[in-house]
N, C-alpha and C positions, 0 to 999 in steps of 0.2 A: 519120456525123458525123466529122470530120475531129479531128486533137489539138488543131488552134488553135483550131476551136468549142467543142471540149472546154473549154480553157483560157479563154475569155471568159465561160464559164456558170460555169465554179467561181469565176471574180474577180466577178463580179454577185453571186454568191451570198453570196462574201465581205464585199463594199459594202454591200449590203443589210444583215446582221446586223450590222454596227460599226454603219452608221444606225438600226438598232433598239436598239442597246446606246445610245447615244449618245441617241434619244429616252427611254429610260427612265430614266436619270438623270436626262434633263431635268425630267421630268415628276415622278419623286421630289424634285427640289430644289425645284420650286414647294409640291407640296403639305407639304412640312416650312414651306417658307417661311411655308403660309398658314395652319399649325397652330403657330407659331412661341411664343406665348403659351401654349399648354398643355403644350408639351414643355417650355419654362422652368419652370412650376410643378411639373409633375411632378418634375424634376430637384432642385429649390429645395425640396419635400417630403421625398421620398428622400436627399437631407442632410441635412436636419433628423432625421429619423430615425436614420439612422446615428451623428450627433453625439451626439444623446440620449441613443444605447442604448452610446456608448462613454462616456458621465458617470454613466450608473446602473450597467453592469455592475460588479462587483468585478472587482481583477486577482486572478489565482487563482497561488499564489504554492508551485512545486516544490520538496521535499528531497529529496535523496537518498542513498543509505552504501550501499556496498558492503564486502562481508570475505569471507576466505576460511575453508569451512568443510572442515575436520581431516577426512582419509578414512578412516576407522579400519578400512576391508578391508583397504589395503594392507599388507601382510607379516604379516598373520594366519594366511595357509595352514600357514605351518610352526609355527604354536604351534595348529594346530588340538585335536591331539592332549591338548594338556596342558591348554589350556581344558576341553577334554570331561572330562578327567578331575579337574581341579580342579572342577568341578560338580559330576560323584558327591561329592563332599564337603560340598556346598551353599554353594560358595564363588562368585558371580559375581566375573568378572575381565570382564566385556562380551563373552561369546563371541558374542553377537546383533549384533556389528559395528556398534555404535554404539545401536541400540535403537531411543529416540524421539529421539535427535538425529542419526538420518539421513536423507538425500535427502529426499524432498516429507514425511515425518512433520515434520522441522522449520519448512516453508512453511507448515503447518498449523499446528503450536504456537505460531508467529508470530502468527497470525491468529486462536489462539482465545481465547474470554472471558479465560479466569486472565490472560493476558500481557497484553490489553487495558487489561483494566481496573488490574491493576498500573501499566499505564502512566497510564491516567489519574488515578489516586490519588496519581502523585508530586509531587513540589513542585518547583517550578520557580522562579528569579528573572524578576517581570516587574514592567518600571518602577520597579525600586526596593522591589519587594515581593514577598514570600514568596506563591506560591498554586499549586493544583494546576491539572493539567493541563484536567481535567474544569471548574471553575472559568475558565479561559479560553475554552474549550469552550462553555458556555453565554455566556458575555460576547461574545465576536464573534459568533455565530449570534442574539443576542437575544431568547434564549427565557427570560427573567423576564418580556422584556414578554407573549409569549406567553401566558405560565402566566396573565396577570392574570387575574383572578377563576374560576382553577380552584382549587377547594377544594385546599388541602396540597402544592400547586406553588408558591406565592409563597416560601417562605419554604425551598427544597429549595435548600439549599447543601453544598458537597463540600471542606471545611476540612483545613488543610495539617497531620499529625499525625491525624487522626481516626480513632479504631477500627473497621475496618470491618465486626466479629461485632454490632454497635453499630447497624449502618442501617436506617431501615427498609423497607417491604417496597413504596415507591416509591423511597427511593432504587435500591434494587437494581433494581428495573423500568428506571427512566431509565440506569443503566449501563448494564443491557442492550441499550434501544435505543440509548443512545451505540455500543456495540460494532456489533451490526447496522450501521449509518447509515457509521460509522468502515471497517469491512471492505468495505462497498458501493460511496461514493462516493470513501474518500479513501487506504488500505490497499492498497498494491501489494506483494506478497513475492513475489522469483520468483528463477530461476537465471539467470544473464547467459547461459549457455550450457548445452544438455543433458549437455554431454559435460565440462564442467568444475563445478567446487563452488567456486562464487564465487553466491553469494547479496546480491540486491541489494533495498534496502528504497526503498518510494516514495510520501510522503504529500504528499499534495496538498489545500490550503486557501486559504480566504479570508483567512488571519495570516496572516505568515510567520512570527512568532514561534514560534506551534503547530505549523505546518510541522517546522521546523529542532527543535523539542526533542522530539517526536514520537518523529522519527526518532533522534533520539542514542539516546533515554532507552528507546526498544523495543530498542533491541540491549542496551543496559545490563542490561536487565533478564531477557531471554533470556540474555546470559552469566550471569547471578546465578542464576539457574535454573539452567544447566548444571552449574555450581561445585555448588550445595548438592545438585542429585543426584546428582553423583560423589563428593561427601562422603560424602552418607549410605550409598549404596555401599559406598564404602570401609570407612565405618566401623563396618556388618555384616561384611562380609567379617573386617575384622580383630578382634572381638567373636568371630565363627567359631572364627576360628584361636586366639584366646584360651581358649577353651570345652574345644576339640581337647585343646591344648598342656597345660591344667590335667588334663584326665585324662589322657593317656600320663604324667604325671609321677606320678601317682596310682596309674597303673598301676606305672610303676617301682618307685616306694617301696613299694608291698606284695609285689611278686616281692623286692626285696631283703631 
């Protein structure tokens, strides 16, 4: 077969497939055409649905805080020696490089009951009124209406001031699933980066109110943590050296 036969049989073969491309659109534009009333409803459904489900869903509403957190290795090597020995004494000076306020122990403290639930116990301004977090908490999730006619849930309220040695042994239950449900769906603690100590908080809800004081009020409360453990620290350590100081001078005045 020669190149020009060649070439007539690949342009046929060409012709041919465009005329087959060109009949199967044809033949797809009819049958739409003749399906034309059920592809509209189907469309005209599938809005509606869409529509619907963008009127019922809640917007779900992000905070966020980021800080940076104190690295208390660095320039510890060269006071290694005098922490070690300032402990023979029974003096902590934090030779443990920070303790429970270092790397992921603190993403945990963040996240556990005590801090939780401090959070949720605080009080907060909302609309004009004094009430705790816990308190808003149940008001936009609307579990009063829930509890209806569960014995000793109707009347579980979480009051701005209130003793918490005081609650009882369902209130404490409901914090704790507050906490669980809080750490599950809405509790983000994490580091922005592995290699840096920038810790970044992220709660996510149906308020935004809750949102946004959430997040203030967990770090508030983690730094209030911090402060009162390095008090108290402190102020063993100095009790210590108090204890020390009264007997070497005890000792003095009887060699004298």
């Amino acid at each position: 077969m020669s190149k020009v036969d060649q070439e007539r049989v690949l342009n046929n073969s060409d012709e041919i497939s465009l005329k087959e491309l060109i009949l199967k659109i044809q033949e797809w534009w009819r049958y739409f055409l003749s399906r034309w009333l059920i592809i509209l409803i189907a469309i005209l459904i599938g809005g509606a649905i869409g529509l619907t489900y963008s009127f019922l869903k809640k917007p779900v509403y992000k905070a966020e805080l980021s800080f940076a957190l104190q690295d208390e290795k660095s320039g510890s090597g060269g006071l290694s020696s005098a922490l070690g020995l300032a402990s023979q004494f029974g003096i902590d000076l934090g030779s443990d490089a920070g303790g429970e306020f270092s790397g992921d122990n603190l993403l945990e403290l963040m996240k556990s009951r005590l801090i939780v639930e401090k959070t949720l116990l605080t009080d907060v301004p909302i609309h004009g009124k004094t009430e705790t977090l816990a308190e808003l908490y149940i008001s936009f999730n609307n579990l009063h209406k829930n509890w209806e006619g569960k014995p000793g849930l109707e009347n579980i309220h979480f009051l701005p001031d209130s003793d918490r040695s005081k609650f009882t042994l369902k209130q404490d239950s409901i914090l704790g699933v507050f906490h669980k449900n809080l750490v599950k769906d809405n509790l983000t603690v994490d580091k922005v980066d592995k290699k840096l100590s920038i810790i970044s908080i992220s709660v996510s809800s149906t308020n935004e109110l809750f949102s946004k004081y959430f997040t203030e009020v967990l770090e508030r409360v983690v730094s209030d943590f911090y402060i009162e453990t390095k008090t108290k620290k402190a102020a063993k350590n100095v009790s210590i050296l108090q204890r020390q100081t009264d007997s070497v001078r005890q000792a003095l005045n009887s060699a004298i």
